[in-house]
mmCIF file of the N, C-alpha and C atoms, coordinates in Angstrom:
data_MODEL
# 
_entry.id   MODEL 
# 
loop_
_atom_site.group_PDB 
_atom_site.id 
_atom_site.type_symbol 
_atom_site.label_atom_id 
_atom_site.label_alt_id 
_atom_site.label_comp_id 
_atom_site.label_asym_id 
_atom_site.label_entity_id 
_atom_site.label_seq_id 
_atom_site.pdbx_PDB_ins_code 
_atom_site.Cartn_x 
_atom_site.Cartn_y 
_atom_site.Cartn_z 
_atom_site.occupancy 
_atom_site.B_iso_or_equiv 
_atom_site.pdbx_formal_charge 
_atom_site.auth_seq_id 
_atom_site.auth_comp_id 
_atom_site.auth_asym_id 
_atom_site.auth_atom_id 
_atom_site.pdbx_PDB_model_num 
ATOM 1   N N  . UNK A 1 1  ? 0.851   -1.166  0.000   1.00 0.00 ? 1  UNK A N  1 
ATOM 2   C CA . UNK A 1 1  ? 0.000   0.000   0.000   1.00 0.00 ? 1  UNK A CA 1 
ATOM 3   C C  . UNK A 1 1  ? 0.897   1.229   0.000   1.00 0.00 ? 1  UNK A C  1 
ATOM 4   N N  . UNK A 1 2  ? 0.680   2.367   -0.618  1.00 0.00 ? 2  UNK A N  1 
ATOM 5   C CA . UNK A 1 2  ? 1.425   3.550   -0.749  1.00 0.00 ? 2  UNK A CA 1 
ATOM 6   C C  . UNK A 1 2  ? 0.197   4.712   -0.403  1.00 0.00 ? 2  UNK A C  1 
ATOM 7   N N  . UNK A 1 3  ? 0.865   5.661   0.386   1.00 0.00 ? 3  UNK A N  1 
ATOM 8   C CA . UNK A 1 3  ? 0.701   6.772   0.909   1.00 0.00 ? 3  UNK A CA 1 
ATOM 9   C C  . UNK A 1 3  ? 0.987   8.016   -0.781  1.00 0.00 ? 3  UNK A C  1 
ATOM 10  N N  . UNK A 1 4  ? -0.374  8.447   -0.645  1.00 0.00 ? 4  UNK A N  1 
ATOM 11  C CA . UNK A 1 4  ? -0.140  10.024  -2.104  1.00 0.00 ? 4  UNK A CA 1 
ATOM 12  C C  . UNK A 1 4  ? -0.860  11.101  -1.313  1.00 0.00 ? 4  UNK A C  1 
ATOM 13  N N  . UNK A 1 5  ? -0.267  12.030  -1.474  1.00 0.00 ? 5  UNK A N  1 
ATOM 14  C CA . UNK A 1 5  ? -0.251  13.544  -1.516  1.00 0.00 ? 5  UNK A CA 1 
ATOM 15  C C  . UNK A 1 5  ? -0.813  14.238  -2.254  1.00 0.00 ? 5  UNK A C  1 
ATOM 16  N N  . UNK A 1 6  ? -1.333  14.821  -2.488  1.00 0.00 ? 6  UNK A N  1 
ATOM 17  C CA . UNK A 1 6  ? -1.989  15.896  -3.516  1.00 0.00 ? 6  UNK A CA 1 
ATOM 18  C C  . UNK A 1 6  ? -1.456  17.155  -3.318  1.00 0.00 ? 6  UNK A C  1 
ATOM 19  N N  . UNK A 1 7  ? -0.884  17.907  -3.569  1.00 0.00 ? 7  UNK A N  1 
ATOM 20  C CA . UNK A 1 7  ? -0.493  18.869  -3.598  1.00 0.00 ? 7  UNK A CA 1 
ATOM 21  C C  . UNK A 1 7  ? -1.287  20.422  -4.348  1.00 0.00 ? 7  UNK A C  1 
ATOM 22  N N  . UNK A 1 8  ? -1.733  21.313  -3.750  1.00 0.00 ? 8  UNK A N  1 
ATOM 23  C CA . UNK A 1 8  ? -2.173  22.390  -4.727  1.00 0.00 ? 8  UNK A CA 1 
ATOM 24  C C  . UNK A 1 8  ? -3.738  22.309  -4.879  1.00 0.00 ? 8  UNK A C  1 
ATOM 25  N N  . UNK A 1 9  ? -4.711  21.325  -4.400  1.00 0.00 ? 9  UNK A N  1 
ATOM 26  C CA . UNK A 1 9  ? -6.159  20.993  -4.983  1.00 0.00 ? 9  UNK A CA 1 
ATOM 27  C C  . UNK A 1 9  ? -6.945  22.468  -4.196  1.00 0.00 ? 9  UNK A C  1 
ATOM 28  N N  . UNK A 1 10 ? -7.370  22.781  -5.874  1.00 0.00 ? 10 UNK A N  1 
ATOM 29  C CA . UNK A 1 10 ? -8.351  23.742  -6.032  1.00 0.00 ? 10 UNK A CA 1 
ATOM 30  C C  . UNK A 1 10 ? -9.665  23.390  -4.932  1.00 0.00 ? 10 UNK A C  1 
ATOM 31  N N  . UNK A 1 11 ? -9.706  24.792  -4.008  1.00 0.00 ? 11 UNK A N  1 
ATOM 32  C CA . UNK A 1 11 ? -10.837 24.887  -3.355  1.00 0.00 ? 11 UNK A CA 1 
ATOM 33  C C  . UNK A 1 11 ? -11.863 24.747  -3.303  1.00 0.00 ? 11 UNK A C  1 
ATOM 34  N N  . UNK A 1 12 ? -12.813 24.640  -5.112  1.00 0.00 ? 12 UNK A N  1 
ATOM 35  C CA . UNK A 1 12 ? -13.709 23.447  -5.255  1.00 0.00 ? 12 UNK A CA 1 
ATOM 36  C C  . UNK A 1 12 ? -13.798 22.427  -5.482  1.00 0.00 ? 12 UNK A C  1 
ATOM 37  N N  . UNK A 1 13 ? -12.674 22.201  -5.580  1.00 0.00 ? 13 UNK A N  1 
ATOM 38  C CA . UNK A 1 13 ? -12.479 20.764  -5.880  1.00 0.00 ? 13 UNK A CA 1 
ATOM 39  C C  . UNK A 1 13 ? -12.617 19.977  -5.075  1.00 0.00 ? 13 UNK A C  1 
ATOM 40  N N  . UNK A 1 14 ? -11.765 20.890  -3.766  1.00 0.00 ? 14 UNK A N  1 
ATOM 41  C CA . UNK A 1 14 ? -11.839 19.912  -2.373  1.00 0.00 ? 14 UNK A CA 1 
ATOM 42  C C  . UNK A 1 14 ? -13.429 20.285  -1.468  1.00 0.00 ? 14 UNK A C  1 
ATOM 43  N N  . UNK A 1 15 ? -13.890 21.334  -1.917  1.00 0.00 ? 15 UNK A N  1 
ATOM 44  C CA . UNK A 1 15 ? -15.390 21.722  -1.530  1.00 0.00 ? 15 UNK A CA 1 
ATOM 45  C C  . UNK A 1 15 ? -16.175 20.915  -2.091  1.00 0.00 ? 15 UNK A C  1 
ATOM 46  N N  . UNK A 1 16 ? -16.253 20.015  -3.374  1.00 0.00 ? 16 UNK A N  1 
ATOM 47  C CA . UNK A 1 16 ? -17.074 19.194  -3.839  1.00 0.00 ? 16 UNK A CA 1 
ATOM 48  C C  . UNK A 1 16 ? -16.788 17.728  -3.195  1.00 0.00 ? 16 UNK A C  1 
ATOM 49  N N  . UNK A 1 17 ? -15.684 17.228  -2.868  1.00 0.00 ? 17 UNK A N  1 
ATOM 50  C CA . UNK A 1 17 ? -15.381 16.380  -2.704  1.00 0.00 ? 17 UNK A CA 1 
ATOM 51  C C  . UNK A 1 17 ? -15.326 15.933  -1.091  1.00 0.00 ? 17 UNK A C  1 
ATOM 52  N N  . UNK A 1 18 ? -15.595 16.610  -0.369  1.00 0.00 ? 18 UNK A N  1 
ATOM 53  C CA . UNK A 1 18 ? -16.279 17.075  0.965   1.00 0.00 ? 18 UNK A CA 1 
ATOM 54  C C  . UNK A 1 18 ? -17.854 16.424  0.934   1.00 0.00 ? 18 UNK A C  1 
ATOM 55  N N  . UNK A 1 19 ? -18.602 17.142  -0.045  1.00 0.00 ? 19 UNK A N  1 
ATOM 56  C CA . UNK A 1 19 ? -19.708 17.156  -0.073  1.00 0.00 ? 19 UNK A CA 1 
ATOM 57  C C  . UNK A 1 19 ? -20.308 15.508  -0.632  1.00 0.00 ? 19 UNK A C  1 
ATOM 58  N N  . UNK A 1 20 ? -19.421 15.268  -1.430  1.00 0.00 ? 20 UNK A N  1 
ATOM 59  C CA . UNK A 1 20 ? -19.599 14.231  -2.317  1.00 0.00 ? 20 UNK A CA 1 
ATOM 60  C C  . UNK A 1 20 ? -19.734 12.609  -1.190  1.00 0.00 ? 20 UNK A C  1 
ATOM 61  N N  . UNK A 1 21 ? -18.281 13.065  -0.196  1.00 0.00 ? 21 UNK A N  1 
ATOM 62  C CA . UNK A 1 21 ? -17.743 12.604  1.104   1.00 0.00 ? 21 UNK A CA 1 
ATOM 63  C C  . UNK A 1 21 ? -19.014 11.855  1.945   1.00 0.00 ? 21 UNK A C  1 
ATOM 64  N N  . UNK A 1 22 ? -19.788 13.508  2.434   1.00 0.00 ? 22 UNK A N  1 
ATOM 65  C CA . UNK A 1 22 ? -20.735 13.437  3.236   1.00 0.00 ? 22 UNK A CA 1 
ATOM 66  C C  . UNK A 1 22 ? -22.037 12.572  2.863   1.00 0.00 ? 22 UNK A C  1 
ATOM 67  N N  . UNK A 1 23 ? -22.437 12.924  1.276   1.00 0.00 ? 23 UNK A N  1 
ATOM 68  C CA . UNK A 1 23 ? -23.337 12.270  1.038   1.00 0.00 ? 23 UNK A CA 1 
ATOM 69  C C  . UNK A 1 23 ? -23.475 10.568  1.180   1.00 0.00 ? 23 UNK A C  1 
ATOM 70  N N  . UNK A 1 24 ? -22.293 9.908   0.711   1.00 0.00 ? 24 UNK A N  1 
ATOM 71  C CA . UNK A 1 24 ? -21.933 8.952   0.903   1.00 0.00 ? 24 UNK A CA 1 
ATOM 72  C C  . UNK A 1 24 ? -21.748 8.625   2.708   1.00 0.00 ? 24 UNK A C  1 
ATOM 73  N N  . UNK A 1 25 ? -21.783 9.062   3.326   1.00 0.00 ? 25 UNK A N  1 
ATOM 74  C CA . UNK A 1 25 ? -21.527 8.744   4.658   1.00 0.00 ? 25 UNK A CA 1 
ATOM 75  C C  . UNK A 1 25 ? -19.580 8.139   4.971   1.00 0.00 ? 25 UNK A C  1 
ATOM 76  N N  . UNK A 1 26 ? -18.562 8.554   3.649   1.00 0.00 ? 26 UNK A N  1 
ATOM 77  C CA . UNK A 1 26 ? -17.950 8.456   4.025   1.00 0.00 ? 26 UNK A CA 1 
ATOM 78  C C  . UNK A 1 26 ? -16.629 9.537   4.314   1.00 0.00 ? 26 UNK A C  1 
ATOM 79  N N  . UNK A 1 27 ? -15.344 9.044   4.922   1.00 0.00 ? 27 UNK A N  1 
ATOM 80  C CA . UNK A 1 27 ? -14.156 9.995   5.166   1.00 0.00 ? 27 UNK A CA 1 
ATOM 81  C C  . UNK A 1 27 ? -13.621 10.011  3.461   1.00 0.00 ? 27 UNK A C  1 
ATOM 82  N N  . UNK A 1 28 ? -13.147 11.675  3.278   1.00 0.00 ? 28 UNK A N  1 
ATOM 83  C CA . UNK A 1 28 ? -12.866 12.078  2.515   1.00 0.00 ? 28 UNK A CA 1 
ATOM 84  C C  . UNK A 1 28 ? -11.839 10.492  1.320   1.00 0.00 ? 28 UNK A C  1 
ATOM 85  N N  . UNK A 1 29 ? -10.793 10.684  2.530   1.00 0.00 ? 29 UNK A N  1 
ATOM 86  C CA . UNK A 1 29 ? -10.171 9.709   2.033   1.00 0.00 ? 29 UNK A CA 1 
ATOM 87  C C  . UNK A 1 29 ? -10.896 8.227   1.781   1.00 0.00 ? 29 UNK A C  1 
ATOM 88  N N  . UNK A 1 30 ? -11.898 7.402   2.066   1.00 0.00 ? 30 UNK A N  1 
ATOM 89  C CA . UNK A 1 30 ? -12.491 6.255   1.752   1.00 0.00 ? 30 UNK A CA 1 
ATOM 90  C C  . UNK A 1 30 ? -13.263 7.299   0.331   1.00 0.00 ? 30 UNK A C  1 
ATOM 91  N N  . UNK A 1 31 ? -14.099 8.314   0.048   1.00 0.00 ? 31 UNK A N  1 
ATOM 92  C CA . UNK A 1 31 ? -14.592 8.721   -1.196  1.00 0.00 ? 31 UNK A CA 1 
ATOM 93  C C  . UNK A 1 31 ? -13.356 9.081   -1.817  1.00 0.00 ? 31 UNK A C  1 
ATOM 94  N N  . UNK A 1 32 ? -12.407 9.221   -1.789  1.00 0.00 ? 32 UNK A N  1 
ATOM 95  C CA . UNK A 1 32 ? -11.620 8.955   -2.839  1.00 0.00 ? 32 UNK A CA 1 
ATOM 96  C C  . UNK A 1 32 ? -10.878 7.632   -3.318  1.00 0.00 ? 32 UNK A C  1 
ATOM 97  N N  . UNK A 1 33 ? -10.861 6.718   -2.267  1.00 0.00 ? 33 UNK A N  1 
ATOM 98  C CA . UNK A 1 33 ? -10.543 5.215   -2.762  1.00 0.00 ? 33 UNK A CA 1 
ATOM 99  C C  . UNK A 1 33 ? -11.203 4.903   -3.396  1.00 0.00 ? 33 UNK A C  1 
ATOM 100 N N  . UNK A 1 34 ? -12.938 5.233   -3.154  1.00 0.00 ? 34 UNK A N  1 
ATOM 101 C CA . UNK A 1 34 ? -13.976 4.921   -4.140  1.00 0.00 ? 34 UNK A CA 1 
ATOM 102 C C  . UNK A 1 34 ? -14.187 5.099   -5.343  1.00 0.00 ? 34 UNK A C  1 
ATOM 103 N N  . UNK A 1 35 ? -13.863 6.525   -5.865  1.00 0.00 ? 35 UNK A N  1 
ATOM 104 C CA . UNK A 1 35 ? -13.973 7.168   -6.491  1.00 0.00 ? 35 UNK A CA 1 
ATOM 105 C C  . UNK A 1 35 ? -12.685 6.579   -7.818  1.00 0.00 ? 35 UNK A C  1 
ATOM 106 N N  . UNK A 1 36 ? -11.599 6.179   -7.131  1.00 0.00 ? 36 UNK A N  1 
ATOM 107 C CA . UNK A 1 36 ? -10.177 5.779   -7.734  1.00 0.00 ? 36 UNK A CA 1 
ATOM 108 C C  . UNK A 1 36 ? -10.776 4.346   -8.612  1.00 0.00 ? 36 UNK A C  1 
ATOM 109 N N  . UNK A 1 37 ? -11.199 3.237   -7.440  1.00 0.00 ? 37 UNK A N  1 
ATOM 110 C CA . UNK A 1 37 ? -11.643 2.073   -7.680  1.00 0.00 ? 37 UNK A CA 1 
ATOM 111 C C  . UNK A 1 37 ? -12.602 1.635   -8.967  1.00 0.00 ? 37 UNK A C  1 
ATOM 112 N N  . UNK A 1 38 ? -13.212 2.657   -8.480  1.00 0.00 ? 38 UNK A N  1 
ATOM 113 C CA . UNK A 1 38 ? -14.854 3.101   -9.595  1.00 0.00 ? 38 UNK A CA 1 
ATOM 114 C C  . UNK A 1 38 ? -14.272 2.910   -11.186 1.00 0.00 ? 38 UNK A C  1 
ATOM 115 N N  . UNK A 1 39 ? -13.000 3.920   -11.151 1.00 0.00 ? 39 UNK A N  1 
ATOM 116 C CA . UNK A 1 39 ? -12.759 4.439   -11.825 1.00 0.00 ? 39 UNK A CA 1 
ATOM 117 C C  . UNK A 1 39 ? -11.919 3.097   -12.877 1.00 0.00 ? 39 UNK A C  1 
ATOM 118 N N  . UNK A 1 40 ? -10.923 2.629   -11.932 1.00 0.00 ? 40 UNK A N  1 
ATOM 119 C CA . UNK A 1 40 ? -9.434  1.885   -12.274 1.00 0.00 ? 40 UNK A CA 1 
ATOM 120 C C  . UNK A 1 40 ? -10.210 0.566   -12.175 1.00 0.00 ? 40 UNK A C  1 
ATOM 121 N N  . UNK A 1 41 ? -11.168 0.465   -12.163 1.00 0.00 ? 41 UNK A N  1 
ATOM 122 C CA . UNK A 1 41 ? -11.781 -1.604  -12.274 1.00 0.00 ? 41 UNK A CA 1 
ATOM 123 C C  . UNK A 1 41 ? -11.988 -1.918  -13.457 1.00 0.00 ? 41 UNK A C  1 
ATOM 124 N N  . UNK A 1 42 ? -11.350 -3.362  -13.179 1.00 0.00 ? 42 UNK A N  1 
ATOM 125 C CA . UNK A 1 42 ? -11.452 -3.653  -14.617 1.00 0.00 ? 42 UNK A CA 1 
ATOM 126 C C  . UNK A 1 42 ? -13.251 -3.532  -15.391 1.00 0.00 ? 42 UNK A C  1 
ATOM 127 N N  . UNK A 1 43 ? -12.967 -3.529  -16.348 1.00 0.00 ? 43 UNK A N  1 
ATOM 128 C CA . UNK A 1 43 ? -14.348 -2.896  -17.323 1.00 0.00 ? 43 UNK A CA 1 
ATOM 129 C C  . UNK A 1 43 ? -15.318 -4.736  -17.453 1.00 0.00 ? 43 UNK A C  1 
ATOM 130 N N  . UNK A 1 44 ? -16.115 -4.812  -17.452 1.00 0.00 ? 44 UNK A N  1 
ATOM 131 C CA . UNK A 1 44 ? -17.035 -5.552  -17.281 1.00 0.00 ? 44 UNK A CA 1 
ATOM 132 C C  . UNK A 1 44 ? -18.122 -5.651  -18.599 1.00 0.00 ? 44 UNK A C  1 
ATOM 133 N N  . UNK A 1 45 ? -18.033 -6.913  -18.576 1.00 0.00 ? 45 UNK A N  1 
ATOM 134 C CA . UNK A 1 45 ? -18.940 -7.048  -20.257 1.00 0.00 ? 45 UNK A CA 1 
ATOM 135 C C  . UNK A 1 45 ? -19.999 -6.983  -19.834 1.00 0.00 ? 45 UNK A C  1 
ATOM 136 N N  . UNK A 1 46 ? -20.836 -5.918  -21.043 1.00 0.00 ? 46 UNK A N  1 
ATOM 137 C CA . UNK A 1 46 ? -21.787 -5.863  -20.464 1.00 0.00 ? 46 UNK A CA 1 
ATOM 138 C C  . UNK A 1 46 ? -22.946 -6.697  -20.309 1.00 0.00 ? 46 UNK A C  1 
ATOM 139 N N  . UNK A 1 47 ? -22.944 -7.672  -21.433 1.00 0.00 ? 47 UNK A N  1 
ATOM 140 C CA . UNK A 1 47 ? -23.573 -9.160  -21.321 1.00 0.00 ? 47 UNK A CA 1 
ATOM 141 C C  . UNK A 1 47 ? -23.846 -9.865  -20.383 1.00 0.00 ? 47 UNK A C  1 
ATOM 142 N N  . UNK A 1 48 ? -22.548 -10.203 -19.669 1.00 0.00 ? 48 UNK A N  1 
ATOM 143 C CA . UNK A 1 48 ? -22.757 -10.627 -18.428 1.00 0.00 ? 48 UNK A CA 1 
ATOM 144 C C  . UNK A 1 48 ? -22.891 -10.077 -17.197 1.00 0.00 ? 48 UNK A C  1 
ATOM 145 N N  . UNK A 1 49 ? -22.842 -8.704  -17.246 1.00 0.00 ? 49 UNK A N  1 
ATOM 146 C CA . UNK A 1 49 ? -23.064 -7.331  -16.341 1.00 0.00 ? 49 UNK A CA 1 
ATOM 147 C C  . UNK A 1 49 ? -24.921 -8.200  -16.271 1.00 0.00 ? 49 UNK A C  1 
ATOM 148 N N  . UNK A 1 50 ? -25.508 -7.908  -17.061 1.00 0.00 ? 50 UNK A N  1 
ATOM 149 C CA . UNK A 1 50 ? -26.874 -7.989  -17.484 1.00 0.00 ? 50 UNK A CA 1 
ATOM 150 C C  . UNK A 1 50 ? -27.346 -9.789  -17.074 1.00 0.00 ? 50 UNK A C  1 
ATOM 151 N N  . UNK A 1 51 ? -27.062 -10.716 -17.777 1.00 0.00 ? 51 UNK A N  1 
ATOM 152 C CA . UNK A 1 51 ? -26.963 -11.685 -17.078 1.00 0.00 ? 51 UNK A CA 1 
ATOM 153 C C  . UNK A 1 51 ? -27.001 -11.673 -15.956 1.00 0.00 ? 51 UNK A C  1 
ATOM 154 N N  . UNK A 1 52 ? -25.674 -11.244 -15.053 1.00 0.00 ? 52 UNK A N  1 
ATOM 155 C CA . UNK A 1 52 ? -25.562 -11.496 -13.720 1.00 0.00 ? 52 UNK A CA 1 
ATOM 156 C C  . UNK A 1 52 ? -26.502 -11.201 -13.057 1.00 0.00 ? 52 UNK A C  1 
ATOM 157 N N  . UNK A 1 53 ? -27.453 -9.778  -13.399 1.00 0.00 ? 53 UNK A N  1 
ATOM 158 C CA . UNK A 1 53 ? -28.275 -8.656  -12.618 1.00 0.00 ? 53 UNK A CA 1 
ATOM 159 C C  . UNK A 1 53 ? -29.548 -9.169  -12.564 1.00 0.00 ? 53 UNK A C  1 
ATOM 160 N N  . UNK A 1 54 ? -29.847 -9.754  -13.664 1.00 0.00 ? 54 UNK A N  1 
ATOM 161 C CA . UNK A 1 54 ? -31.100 -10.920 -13.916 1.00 0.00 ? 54 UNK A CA 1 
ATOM 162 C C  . UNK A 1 54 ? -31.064 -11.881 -13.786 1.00 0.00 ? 54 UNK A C  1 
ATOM 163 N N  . UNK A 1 55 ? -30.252 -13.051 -13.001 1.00 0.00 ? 55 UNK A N  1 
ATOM 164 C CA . UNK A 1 55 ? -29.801 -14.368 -12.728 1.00 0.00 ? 55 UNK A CA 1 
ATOM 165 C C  . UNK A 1 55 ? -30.645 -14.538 -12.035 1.00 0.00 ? 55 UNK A C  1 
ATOM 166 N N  . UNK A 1 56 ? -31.196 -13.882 -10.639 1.00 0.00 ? 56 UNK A N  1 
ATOM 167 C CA . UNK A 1 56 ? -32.171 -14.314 -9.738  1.00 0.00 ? 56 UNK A CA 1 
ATOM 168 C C  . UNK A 1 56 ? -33.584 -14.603 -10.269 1.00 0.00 ? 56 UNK A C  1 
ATOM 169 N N  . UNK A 1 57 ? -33.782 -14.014 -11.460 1.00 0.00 ? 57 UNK A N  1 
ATOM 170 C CA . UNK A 1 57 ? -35.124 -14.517 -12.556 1.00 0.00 ? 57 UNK A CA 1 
ATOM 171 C C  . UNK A 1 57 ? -35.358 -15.629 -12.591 1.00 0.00 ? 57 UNK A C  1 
ATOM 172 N N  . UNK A 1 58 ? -34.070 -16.132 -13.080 1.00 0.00 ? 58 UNK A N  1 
ATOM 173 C CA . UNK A 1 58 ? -34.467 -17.194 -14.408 1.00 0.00 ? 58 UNK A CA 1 
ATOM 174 C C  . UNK A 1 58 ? -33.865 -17.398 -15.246 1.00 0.00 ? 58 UNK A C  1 
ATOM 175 N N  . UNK A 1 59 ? -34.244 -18.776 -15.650 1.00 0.00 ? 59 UNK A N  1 
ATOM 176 C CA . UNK A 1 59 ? -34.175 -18.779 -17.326 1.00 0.00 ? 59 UNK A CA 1 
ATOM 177 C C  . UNK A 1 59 ? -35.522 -18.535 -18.090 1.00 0.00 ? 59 UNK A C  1 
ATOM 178 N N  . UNK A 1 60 ? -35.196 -17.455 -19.216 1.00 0.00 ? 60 UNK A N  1 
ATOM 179 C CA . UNK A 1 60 ? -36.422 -17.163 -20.308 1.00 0.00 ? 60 UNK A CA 1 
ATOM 180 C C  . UNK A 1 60 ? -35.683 -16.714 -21.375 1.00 0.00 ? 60 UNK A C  1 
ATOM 181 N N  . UNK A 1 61 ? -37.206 -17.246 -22.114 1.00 0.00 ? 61 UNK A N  1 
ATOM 182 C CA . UNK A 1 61 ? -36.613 -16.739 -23.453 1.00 0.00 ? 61 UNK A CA 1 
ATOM 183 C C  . UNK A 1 61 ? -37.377 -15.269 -24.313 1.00 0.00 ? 61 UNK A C  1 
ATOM 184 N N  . UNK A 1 62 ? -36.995 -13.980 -24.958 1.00 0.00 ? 62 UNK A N  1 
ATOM 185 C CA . UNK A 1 62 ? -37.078 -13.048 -25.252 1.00 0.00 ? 62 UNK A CA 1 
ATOM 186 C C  . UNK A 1 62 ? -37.543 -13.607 -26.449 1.00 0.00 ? 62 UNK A C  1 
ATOM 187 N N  . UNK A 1 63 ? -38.567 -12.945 -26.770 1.00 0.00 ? 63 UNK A N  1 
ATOM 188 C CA . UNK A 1 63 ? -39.457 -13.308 -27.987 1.00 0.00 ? 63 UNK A CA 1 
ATOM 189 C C  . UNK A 1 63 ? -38.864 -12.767 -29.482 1.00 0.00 ? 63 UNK A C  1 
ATOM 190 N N  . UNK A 1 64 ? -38.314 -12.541 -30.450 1.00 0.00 ? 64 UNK A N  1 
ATOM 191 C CA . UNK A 1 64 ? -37.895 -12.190 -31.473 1.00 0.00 ? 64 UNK A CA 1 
ATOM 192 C C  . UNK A 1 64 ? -39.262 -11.174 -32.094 1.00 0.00 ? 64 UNK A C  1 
ATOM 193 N N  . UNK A 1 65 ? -38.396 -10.167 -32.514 1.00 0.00 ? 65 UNK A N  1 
ATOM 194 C CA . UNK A 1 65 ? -39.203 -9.329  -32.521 1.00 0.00 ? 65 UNK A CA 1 
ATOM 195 C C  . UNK A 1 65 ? -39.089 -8.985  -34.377 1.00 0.00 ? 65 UNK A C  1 
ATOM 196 N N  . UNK A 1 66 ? -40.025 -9.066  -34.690 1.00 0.00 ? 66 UNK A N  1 
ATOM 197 C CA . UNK A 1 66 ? -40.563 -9.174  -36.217 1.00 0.00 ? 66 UNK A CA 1 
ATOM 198 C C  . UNK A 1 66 ? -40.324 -7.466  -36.760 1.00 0.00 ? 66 UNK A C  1 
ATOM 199 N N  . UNK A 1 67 ? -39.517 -7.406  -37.983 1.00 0.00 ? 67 UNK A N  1 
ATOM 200 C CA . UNK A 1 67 ? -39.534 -6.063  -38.487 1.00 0.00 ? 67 UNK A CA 1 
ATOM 201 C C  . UNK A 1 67 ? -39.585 -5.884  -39.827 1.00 0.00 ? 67 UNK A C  1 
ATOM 202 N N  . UNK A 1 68 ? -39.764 -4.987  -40.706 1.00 0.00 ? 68 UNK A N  1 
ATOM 203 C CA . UNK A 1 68 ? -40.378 -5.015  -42.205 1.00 0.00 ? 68 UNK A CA 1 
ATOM 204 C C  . UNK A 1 68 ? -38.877 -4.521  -42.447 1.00 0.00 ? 68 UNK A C  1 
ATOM 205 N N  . UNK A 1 69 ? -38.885 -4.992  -44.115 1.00 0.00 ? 69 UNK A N  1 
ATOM 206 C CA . UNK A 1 69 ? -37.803 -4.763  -45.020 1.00 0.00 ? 69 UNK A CA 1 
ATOM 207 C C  . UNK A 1 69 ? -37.364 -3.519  -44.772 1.00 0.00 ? 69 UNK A C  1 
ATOM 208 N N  . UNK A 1 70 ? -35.975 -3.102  -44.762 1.00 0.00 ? 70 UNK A N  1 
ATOM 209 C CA . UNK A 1 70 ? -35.809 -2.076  -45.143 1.00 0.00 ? 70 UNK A CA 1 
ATOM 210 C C  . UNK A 1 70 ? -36.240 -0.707  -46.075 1.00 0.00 ? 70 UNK A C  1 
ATOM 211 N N  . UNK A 1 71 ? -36.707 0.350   -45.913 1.00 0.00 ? 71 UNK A N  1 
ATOM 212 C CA . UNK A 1 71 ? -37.229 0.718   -46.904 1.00 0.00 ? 71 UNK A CA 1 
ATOM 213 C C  . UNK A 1 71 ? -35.959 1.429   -48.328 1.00 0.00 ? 71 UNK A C  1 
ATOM 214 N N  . UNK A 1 72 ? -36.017 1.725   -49.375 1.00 0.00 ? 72 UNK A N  1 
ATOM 215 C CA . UNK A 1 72 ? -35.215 2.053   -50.208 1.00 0.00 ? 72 UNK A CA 1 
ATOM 216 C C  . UNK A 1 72 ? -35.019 3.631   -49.676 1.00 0.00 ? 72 UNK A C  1 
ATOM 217 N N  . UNK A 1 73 ? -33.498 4.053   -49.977 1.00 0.00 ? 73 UNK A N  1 
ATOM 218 C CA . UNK A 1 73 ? -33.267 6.326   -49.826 1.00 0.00 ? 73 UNK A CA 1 
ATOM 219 C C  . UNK A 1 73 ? -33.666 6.750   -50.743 1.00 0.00 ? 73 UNK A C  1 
ATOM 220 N N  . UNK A 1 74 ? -34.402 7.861   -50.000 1.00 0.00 ? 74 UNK A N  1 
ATOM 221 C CA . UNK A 1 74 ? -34.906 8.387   -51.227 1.00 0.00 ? 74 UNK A CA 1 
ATOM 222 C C  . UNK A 1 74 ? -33.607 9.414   -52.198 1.00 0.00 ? 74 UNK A C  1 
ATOM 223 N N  . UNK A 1 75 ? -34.063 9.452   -53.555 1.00 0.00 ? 75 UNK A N  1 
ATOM 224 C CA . UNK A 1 75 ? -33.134 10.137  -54.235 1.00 0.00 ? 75 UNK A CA 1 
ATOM 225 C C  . UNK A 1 75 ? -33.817 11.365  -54.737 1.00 0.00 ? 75 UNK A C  1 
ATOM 226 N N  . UNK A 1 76 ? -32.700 12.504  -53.927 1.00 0.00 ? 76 UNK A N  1 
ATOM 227 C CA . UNK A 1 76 ? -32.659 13.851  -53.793 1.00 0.00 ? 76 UNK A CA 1 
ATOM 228 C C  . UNK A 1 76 ? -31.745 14.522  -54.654 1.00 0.00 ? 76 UNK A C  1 
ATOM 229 N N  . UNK A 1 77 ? -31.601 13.877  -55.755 1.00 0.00 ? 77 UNK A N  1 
ATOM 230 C CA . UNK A 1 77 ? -31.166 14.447  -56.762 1.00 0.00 ? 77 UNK A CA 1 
ATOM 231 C C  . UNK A 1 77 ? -31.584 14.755  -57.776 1.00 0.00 ? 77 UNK A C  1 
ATOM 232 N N  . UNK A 1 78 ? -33.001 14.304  -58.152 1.00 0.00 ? 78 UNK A N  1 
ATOM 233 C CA . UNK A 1 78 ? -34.221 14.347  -59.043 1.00 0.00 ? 78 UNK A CA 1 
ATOM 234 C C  . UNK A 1 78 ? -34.901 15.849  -58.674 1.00 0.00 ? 78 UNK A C  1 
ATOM 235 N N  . UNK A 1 79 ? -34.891 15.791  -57.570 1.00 0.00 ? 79 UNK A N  1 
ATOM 236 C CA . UNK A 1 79 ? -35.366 17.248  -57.362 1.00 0.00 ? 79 UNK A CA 1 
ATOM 237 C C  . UNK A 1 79 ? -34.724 18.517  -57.430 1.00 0.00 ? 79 UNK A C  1 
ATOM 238 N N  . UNK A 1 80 ? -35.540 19.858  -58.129 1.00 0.00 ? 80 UNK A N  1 
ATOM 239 C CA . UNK A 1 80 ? -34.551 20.923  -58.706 1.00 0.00 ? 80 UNK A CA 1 
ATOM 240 C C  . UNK A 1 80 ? -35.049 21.901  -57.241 1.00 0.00 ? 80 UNK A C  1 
ATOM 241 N N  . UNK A 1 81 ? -34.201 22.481  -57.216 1.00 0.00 ? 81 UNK A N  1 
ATOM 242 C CA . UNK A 1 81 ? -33.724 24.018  -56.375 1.00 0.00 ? 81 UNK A CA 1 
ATOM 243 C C  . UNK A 1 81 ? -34.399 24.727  -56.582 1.00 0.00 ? 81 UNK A C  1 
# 
């Protein structure tokens, strides 16, 4: 574990981050581990993000959803100015 310093942080910065602190119910320093963590975790597919969140469901199946042909662009070059 390593000890950082900040040096120089702008007065709203540290006024938001106070606030940000409080809301959370935590010490400055735990909302910024949070905030770091949040940040630096590895990235998560979102597939199984979604999966995971709906696991307590079930298994089902999503009905396929029926859609008409594409339609043709229209051509806007036939028409004069």
């Amino acid at each position: 574990m390593c000890n950082i310093t900040i040096h120089h942080l702008e007065p709203d910065l540290t006024q938001r981050l106070e606030e940000r602190a409080a809301q959370h119910g935590r010490t400055i320093e735990a909302e910024i581990k949070a905030i770091l963590q949040s940040v630096l975790a590895p990235k998560t597919n979102l597939v199984e993000a979604i999966e995971k969140h709906f696991a307590h469901l079930g298994d089902f199946d999503i009905p396929e959803i029926t859609r008409e042909p594409m339609g043709t662009a229209p051509n806007f070059e036939s028409i004069e100015a």
